[in-house]
C-alpha positions in Angstrom: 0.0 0.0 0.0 1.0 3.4 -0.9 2.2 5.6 2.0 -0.3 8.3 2.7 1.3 12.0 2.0 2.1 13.9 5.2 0.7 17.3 6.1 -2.4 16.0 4.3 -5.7 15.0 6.5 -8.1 12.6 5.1 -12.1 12.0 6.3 -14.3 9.6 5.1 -17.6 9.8 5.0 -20.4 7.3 4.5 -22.8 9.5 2.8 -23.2 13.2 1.8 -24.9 15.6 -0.7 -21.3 16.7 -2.0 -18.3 16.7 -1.6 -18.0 20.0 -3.0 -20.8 21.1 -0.2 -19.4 19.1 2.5 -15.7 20.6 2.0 -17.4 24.4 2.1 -19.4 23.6 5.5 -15.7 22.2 6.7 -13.8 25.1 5.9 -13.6 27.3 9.1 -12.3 24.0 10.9 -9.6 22.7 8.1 -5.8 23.9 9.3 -4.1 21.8 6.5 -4.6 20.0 3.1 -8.1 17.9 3.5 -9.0 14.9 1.4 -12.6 14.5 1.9 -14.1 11.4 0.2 -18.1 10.2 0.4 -18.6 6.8 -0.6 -22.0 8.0 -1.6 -23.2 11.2 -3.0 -26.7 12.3 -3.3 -26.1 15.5 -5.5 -23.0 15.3 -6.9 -22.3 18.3 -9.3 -20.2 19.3 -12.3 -18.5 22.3 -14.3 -21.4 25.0 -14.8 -23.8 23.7 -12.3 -24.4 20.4 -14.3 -25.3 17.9 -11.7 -22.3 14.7 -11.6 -24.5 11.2 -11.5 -22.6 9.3 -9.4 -23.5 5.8 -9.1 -22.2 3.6 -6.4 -18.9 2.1 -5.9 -17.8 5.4 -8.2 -15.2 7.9 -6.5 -16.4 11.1 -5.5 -13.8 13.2 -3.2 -12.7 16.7 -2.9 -9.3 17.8 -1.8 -9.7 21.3 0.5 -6.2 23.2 -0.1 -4.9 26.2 1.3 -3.0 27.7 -1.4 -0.6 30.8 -1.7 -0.3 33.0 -4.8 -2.8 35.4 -6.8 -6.0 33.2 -7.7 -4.8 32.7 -11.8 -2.4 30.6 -10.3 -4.2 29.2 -7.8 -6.0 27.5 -10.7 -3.2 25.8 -12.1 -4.0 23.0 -9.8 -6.6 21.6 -12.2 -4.0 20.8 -14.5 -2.3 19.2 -11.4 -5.0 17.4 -10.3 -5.3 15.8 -13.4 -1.6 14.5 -13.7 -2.2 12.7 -10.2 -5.3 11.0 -12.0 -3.9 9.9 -14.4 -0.5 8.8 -12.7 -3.2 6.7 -10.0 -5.1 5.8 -12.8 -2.0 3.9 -14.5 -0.3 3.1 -11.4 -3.5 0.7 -10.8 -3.9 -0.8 -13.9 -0.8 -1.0 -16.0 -2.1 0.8 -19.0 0.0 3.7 -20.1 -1.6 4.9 -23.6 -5.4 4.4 -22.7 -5.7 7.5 -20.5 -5.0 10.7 -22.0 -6.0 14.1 -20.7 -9.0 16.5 -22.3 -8.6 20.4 -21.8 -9.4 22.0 -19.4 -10.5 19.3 -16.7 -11.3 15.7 -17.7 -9.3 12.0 -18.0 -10.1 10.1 -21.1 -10.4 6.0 -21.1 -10.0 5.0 -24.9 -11.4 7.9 -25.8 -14.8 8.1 -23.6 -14.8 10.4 -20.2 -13.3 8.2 -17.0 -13.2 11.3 -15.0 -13.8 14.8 -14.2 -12.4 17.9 -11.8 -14.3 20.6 -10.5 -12.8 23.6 -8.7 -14.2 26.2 -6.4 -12.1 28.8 -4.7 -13.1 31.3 -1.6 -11.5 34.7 -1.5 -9.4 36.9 1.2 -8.7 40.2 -0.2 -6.7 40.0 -3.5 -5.9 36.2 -3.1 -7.4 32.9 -2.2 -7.7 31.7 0.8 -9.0 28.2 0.1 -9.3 26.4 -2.6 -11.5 22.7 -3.1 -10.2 20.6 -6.1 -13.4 17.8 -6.8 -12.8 14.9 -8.2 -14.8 12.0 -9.7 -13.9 8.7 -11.2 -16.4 5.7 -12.8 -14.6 3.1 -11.0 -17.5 1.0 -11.2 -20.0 1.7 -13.6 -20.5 4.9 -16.0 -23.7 6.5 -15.5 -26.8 5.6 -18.2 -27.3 8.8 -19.5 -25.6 12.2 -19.1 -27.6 15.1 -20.7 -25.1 17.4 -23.2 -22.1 15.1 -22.5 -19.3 15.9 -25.2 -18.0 12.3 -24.6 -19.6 9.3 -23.9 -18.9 8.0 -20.0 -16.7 5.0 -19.3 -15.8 2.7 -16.2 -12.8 1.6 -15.5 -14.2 -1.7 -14.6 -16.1 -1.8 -18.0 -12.8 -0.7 -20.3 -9.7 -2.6 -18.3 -11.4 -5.4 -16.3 -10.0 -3.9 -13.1 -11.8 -3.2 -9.7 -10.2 -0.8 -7.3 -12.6 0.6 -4.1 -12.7 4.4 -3.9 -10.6 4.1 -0.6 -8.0 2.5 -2.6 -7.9 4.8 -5.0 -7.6 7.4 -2.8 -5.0 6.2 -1.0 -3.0 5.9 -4.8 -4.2 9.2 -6.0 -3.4 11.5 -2.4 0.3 10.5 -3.1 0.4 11.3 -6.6 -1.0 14.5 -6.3 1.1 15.8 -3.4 4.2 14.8 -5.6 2.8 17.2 -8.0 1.6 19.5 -5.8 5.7 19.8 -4.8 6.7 19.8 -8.0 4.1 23.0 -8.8 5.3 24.6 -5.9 9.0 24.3 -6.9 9.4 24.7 -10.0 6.4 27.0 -10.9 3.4 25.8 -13.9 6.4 25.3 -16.5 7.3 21.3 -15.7 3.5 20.6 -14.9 2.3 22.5 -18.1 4.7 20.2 -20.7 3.8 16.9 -19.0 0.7 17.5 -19.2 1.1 18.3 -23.0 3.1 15.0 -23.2 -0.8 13.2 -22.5 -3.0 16.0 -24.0 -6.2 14.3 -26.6 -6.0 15.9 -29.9 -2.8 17.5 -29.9 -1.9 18.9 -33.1 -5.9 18.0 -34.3 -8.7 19.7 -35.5 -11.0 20.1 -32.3 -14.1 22.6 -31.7 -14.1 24.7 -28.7 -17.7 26.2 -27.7 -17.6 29.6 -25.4 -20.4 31.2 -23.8 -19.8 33.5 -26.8 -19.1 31.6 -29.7 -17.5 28.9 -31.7 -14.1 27.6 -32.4 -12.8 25.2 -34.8 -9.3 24.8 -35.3 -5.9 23.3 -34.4 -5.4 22.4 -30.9 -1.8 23.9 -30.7 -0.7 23.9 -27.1 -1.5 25.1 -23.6 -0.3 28.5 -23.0 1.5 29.8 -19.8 -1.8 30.8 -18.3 -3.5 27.4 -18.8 -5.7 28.7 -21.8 -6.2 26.6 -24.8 -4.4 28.0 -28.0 -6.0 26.7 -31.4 -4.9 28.1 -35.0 -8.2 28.5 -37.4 -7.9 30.7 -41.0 -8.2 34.1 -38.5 -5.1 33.2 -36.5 -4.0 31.7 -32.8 -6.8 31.9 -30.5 -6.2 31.8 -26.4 -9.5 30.4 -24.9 -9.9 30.2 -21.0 -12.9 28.4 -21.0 -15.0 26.7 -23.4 -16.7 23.3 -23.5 -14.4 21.0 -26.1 -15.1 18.4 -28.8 -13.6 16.4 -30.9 -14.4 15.3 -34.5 -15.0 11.7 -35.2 -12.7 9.3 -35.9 
């Protein structure tokens, strides 16, 4: 078993509405890094407000951080978070090219959507005083039906054959992610911006990006500095901090 990170806290609970909720009634109590992990949520949620369905046996945790640093940076961590996923996600199965990384927040299985991250900041002054970093995995089974999904839901246990209990996960991904969380805090978004590259979907591809604004087709070129999306159309490079993504089929 993987040794559990120190200076981070873990609870457990049984049952909650959300993580997400749970970690924001916690936060006046939290004096260091929290993993917080339900084994059942009643109303999970998603990017935008979309609600997460979140079967059972699926993990649903939140990680409560209390970060340093103006809240641009602060944000980073998504890209973080996603590096540990996939690092736990390959440590438990053995498969090294089936997970891949979607812009701005999601793991890929063979293409369909293992996993999502969700994160909420609070504000003190200028900067941010806490910030919660959701995370959910199919381990078990991939919800039925997902209104608006860009990519079809996968299980781990449908795609690899493997079984892992979301308190063994946990206990892979807490390490991974406070490796990275070292590394970010070292070195800066540089190192954690070209490995994440190294296992981005559609690199180099024609991919759409859909704003609250409007709609971009073009060539996914690279992550910038500030963790936007850059793609090349006819009009030029275009920076795009948030936008829902798809990709063509193939």
């Amino acid at each position: 078993m993987t040794d559990w990170p120190a200076g981070f806290e873990k609870r457990i609970l049984e049952s909650t509405d959300s993580t997400m909720s749970e970690a924001t009634r916690l936060l006046p109590d939290l004096t260091a890094p929290t993993w917080i992990l339900a084994k059942r949520q009643t109303a999970g949620r998603g990017r935008q407000g979309k609600a997460w369905v979140d079967p059972v046996g699926n993990f649903a945790a939140t990680l409560v951080m209390l970060p340093k640093g103006p809240p641009a940076n602060v944000a980073l961590r998504s890209f973080v978070a996603a590096l540990a996923l996939r690092e736990a996600l390959v440590g438990l199965t053995g498969r090294e090219a089936a997970f891949s990384l979607k812009w701005p927040n999601d793991v890929l299985l063979n293409g369909g959507k293992l996993a999502g991250i969700l994160l909420e900041s609070v504000g003190q002054g200028s900067g941010v005083s806490h910030l919660s970093i959701g995370v959910g995995v199919n381990l078990m089974s991939a919800p039925d039906q997902v209104k608006d999904a860009a990519f079809a839901p996968v299980s781990l246990r449908a795609e690899t054959g493997v079984t892992v209990q979301p308190e063994t996960f946990l206990d892979s991904l807490a390490p991974a992610y406070a490796r990275f969380e070292s590394q970010f805090n070292t070195y800066g978004f540089a190192p954690i911006r070209q490995k994440w590259l190294s296992y981005a979907a559609r690199l180099g591809e024609v991919i759409t990006a859909k704003t609250a604004k409007n709609q971009i087709t073009g060539t996914f070129q690279t992550v910038d500095e500030s963790g936007a999306l850059v793609l090349k159309d006819g009009g030029g490079s275009h920076a795009i901090a948030a936008a829902d993504i798809f990709f063509a089929k193939v």
